[in-house]
FILUM-259304 format. One record per atom (N, C-alpha, C, O): residue in three letters; chain; atom name; x, y, z. Coordinates in nm, 4 decimals, padded with zeros to 6 digits. Example, Ala and Ser with C-alpha at 12.3 -4.5 7.8 and 13.67 -1.06 7.14 Angstrom:
BEGIN
+--------+------+--------+----------+----------+----------+
: marvex : tivo : kolkol :     east :    north :       up :
+--------+------+--------+----------+----------+----------+
:    ALA :    A :      N :  01.3190 : -00.5690 :  00.7800 :
:    ALA :    A :     CA :  01.2300 : -00.4500 :  00.7800 :
:    ALA :    A :      C :  01.3200 : -00.3300 :  00.7800 :
:    ALA :    A :      O :  01.4236 : -00.3319 :  00.8465 :
:    SER :    A :      N :  01.2850 : -00.2250 :  00.7080 :
:    SER :    A :     CA :  01.3670 : -00.1060 :  00.7140 :
:    SER :    A :      C :  01.2900 :  00.0030 :  00.7870 :
:    SER :    A :      O :  01.3409 :  00.1138 :  00.8039 :
+--------+------+--------+----------+----------+----------+
END
This chain:
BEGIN
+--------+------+--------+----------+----------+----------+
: marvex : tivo : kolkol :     east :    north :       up :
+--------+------+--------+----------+----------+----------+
:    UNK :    A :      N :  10.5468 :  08.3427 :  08.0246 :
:    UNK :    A :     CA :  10.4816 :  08.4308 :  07.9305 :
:    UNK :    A :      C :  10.3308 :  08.4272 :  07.9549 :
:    UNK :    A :      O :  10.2821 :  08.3155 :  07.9724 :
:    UNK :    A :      N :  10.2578 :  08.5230 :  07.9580 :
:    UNK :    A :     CA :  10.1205 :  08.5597 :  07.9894 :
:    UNK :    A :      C :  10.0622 :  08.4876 :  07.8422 :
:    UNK :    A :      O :  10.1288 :  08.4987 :  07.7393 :
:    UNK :    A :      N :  09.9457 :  08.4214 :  07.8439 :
:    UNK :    A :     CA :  09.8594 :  08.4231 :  07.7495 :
:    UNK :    A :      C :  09.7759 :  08.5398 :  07.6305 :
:    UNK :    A :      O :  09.7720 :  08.6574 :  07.6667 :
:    UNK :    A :      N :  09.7384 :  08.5184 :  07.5499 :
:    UNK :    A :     CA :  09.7056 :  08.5958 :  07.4746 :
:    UNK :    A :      C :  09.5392 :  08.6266 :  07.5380 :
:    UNK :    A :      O :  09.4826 :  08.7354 :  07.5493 :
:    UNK :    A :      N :  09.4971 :  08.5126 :  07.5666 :
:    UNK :    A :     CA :  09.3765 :  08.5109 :  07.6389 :
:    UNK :    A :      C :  09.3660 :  08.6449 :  07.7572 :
:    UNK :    A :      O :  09.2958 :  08.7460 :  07.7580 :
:    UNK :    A :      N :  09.4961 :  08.5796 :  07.8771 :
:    UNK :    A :     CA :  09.4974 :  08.6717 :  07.9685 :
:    UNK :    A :      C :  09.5025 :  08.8500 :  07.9421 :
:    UNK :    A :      O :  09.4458 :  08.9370 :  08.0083 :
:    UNK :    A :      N :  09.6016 :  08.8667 :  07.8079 :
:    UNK :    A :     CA :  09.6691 :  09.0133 :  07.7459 :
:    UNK :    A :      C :  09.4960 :  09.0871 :  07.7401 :
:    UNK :    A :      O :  09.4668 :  09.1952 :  07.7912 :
:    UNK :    A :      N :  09.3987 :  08.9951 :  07.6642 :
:    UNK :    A :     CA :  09.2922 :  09.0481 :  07.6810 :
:    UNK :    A :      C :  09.2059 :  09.0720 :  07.7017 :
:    UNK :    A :      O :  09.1253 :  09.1419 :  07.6402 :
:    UNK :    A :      N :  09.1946 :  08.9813 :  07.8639 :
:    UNK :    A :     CA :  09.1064 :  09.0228 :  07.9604 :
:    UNK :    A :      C :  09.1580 :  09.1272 :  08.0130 :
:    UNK :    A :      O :  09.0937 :  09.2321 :  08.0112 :
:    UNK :    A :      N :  09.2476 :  09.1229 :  08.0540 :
:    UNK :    A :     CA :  09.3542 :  09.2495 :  08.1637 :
:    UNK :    A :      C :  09.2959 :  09.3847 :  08.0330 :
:    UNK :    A :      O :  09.2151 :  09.4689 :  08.0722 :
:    UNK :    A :      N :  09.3505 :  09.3897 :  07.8747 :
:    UNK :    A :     CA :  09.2961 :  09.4948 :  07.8358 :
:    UNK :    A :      C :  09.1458 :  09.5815 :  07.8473 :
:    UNK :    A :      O :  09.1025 :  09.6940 :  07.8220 :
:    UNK :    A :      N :  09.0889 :  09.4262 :  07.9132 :
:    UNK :    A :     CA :  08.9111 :  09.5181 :  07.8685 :
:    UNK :    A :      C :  08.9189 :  09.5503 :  08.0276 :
:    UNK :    A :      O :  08.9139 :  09.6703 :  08.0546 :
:    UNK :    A :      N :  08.9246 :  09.5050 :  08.0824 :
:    UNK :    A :     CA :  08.9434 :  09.5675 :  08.2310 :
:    UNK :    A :      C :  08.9851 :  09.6554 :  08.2250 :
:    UNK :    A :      O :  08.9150 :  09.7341 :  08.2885 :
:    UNK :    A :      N :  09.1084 :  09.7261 :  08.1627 :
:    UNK :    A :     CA :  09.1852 :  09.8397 :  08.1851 :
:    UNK :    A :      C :  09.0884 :  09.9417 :  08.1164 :
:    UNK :    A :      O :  09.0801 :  10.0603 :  08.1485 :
:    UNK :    A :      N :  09.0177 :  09.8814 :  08.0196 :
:    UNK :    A :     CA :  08.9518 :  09.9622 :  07.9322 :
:    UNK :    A :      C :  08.8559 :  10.0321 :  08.0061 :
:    UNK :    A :      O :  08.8462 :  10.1538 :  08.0219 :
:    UNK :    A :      N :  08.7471 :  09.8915 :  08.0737 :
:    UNK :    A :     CA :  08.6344 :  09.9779 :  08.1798 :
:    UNK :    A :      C :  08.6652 :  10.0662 :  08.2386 :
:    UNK :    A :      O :  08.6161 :  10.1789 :  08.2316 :
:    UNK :    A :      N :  08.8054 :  10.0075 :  08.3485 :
:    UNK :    A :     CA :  08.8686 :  10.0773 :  08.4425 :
:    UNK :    A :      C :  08.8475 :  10.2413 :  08.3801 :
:    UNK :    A :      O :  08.7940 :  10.3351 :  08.4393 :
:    UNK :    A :      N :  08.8903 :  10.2410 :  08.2820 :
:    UNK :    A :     CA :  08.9231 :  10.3800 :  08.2279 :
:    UNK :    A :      C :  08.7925 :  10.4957 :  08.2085 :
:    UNK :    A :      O :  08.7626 :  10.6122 :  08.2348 :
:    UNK :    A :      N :  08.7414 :  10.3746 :  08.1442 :
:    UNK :    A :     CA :  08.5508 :  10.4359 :  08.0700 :
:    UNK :    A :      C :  08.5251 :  10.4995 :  08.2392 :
:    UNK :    A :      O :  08.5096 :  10.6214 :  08.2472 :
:    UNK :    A :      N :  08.5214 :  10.4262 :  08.3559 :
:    UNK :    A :     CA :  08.4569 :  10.4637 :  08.4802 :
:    UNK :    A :      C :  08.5286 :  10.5774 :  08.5370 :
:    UNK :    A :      O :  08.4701 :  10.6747 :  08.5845 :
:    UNK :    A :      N :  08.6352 :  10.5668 :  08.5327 :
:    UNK :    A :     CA :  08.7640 :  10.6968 :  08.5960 :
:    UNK :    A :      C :  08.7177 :  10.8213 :  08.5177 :
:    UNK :    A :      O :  08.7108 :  10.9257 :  08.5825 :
:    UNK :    A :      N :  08.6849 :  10.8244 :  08.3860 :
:    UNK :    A :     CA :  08.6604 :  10.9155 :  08.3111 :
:    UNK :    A :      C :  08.5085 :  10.9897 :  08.3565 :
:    UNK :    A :      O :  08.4826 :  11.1094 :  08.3689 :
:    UNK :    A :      N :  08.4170 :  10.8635 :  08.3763 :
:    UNK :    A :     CA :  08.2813 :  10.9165 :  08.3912 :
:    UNK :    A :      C :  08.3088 :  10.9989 :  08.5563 :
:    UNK :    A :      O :  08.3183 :  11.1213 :  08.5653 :
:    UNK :    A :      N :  08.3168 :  10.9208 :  08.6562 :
:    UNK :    A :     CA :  08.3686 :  10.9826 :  08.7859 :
:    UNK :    A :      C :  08.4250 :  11.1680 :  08.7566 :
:    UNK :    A :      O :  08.3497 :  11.2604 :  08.7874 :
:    UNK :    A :      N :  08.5422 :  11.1886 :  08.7047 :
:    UNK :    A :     CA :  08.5802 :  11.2609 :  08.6624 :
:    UNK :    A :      C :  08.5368 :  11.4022 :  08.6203 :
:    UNK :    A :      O :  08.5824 :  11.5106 :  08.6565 :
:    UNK :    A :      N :  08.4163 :  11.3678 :  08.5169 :
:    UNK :    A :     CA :  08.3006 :  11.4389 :  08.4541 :
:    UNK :    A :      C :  08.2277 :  11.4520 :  08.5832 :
:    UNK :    A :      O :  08.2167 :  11.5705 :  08.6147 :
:    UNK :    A :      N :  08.1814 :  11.3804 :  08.6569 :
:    UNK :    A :     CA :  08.0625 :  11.3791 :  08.7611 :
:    UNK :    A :      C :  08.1413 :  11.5132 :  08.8495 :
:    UNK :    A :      O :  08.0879 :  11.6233 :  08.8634 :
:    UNK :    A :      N :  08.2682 :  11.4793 :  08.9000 :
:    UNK :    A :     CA :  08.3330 :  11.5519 :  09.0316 :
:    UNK :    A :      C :  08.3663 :  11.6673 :  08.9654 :
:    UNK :    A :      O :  08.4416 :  11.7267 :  09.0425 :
:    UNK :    A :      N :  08.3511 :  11.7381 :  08.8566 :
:    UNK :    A :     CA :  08.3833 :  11.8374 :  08.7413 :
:    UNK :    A :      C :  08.3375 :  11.9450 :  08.8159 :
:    UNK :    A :      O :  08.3935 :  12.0530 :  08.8345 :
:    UNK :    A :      N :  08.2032 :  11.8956 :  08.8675 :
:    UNK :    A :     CA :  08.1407 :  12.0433 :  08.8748 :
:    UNK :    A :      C :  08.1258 :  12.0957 :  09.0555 :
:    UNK :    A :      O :  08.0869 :  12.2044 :  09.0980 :
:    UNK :    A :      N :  08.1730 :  11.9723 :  09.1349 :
:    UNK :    A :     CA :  08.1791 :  12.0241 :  09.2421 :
:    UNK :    A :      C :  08.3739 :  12.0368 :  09.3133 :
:    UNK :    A :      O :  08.4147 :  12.0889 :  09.4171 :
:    UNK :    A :      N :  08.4170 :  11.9957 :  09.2503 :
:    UNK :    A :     CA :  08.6017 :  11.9670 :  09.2959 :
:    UNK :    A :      C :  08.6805 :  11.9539 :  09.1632 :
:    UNK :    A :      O :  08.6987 :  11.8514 :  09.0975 :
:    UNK :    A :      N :  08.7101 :  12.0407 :  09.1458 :
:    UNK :    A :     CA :  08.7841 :  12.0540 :  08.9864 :
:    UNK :    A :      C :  08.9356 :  11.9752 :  08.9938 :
:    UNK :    A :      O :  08.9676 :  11.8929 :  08.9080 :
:    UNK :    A :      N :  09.0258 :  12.0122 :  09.1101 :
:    UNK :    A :     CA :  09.1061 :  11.9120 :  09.1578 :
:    UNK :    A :      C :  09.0962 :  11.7563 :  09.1196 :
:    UNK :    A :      O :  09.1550 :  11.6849 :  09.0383 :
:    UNK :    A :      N :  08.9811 :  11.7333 :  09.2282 :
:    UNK :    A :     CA :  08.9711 :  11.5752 :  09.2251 :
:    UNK :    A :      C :  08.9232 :  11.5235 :  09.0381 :
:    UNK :    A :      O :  08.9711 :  11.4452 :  08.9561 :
:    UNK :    A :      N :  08.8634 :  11.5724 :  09.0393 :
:    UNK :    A :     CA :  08.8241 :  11.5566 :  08.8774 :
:    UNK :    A :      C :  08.9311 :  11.5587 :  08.7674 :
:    UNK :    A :      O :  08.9300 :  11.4857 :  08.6683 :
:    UNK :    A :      N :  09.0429 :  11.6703 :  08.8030 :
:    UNK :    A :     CA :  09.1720 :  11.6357 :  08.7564 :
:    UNK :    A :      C :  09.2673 :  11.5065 :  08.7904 :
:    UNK :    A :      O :  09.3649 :  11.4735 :  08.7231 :
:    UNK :    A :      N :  09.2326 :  11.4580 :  08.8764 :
:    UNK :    A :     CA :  09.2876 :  11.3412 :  08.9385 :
:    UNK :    A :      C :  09.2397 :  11.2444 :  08.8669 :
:    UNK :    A :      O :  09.3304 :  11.1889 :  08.8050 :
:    UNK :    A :      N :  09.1342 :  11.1980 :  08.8472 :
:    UNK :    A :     CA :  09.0321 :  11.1079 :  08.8099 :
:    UNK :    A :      C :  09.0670 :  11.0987 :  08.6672 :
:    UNK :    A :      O :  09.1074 :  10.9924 :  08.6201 :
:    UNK :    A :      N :  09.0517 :  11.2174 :  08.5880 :
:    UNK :    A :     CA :  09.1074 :  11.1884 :  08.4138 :
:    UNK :    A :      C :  09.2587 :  11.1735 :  08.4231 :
:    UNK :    A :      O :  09.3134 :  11.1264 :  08.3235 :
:    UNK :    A :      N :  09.3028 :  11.1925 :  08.4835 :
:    UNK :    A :     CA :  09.4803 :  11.1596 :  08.5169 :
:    UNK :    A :      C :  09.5220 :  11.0073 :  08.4634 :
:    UNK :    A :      O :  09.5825 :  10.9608 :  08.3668 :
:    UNK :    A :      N :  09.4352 :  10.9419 :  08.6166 :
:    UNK :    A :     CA :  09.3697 :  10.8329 :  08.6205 :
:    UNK :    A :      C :  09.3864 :  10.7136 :  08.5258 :
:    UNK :    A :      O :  09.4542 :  10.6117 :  08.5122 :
:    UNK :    A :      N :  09.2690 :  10.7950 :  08.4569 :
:    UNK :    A :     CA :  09.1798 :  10.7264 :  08.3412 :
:    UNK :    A :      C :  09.2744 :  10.7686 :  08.1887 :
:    UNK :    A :      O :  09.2341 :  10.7165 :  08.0847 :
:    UNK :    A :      N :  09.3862 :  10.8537 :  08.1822 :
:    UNK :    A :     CA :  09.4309 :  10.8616 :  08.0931 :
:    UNK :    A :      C :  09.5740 :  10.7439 :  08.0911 :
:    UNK :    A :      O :  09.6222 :  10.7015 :  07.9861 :
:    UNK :    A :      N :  09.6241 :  10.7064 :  08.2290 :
:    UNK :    A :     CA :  09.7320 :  10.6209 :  08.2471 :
:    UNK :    A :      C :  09.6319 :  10.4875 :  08.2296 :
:    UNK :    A :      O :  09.6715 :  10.4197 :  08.1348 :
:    UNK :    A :      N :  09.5470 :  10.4470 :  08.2760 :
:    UNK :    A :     CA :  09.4534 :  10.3303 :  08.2277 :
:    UNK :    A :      C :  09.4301 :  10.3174 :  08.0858 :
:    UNK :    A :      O :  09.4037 :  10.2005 :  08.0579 :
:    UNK :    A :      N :  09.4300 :  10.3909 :  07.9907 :
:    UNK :    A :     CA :  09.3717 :  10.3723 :  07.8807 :
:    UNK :    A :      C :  09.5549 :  10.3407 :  07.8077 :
:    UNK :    A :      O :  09.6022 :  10.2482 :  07.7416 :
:    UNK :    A :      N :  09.6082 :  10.4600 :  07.8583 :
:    UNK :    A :     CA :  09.7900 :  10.4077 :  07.7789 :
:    UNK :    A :      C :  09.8407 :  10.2907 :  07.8054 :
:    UNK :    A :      O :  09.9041 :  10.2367 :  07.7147 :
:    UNK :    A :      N :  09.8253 :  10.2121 :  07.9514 :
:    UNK :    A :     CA :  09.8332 :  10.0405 :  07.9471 :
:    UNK :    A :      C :  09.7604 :  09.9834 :  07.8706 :
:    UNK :    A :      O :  09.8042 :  09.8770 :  07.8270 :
:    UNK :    A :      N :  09.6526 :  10.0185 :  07.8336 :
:    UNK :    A :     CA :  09.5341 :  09.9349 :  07.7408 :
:    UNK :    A :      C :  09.6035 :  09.9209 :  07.6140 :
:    UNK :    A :      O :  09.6175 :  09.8164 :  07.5504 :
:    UNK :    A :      N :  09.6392 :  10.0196 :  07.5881 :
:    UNK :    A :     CA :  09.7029 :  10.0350 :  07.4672 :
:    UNK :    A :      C :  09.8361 :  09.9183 :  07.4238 :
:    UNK :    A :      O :  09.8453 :  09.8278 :  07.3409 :
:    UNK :    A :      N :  09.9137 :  09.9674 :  07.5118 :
:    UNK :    A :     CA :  10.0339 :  09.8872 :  07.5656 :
:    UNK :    A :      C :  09.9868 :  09.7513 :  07.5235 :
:    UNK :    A :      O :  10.0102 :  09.6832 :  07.4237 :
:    UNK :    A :      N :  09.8739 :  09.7231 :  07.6875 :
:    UNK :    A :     CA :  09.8540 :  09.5477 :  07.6399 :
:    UNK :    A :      C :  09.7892 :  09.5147 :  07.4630 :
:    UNK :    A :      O :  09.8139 :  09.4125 :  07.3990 :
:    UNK :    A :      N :  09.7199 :  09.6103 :  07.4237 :
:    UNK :    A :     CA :  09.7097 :  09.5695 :  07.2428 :
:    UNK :    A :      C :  09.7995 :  09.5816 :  07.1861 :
:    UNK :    A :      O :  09.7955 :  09.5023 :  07.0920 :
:    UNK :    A :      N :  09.8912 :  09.6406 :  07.1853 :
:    UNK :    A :     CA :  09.9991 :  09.6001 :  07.1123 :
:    UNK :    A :      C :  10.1300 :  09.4877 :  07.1622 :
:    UNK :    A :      O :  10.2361 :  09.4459 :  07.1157 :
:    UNK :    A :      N :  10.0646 :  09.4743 :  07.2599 :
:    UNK :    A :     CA :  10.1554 :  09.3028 :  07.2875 :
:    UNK :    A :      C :  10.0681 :  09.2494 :  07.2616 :
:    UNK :    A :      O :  10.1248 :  09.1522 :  07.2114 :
:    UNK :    A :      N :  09.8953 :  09.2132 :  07.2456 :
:    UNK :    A :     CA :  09.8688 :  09.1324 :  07.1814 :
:    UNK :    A :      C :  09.8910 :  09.0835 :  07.0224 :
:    UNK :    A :      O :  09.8903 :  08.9730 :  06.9680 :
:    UNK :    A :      N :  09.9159 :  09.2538 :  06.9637 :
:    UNK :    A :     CA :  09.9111 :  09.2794 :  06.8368 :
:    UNK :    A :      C :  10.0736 :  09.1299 :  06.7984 :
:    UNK :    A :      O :  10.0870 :  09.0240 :  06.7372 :
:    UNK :    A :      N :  10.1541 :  09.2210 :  06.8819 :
:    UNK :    A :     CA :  10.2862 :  09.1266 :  06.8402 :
:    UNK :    A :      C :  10.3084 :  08.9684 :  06.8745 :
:    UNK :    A :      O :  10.3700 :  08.8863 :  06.8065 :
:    UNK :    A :      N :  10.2430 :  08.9491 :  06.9951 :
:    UNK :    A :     CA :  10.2184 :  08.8025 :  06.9869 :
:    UNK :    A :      C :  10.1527 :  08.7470 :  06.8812 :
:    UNK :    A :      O :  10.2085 :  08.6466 :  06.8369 :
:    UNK :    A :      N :  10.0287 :  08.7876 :  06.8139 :
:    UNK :    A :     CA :  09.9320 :  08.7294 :  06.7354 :
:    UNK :    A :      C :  10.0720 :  08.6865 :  06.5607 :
:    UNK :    A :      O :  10.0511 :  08.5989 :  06.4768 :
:    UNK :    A :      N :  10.1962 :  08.7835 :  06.5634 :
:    UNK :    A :     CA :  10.2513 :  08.7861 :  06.4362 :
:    UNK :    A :      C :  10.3053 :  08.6432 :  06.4255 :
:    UNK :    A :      O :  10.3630 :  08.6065 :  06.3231 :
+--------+------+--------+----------+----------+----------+
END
C-alpha cells in the first residue's frame, strides 16, 4: 500500500504537471490549434488522476 505521504506528493505533481500542460496549450493556441488541443487533452487527464489520487487520500485519511 502506497503512503498517504506518497498519494500526495504524486497529487501535487500531477497538479503542476497539469497547471504547465494547460499553460503550453494556451501558448501553442495561437500558432497550432491541433497541438494546443493535444496539450489541454493532456492537462485535462492530469488533473482527473489528481483528483483520483485525493480521493484515495480522502478515503485513507477515514
Amino acid at each position: 500500500m502506497i503512503s498517504t505521504k506518497d498519494l500526495m506528493t504524486r497529487a501535487k505533481e500531477l497538479s503542476k504537471q497539469a497547471v504547465e500542460l494547460r499553460r503550453q496549450g494556451k501558448e501553442a493556441q495561437e500558432t497550432n490549434k491541433e497541438l494546443a488541443k493535444q496539450f489541454r487533452q493532456k492537462a485535462r487527464e492530469a488533473m482527473k488522476r489528481t483528483l483520483v489520487l485525493i480521493s484515495e487520500i480522502k478515503r485513507s485519511q477515514m
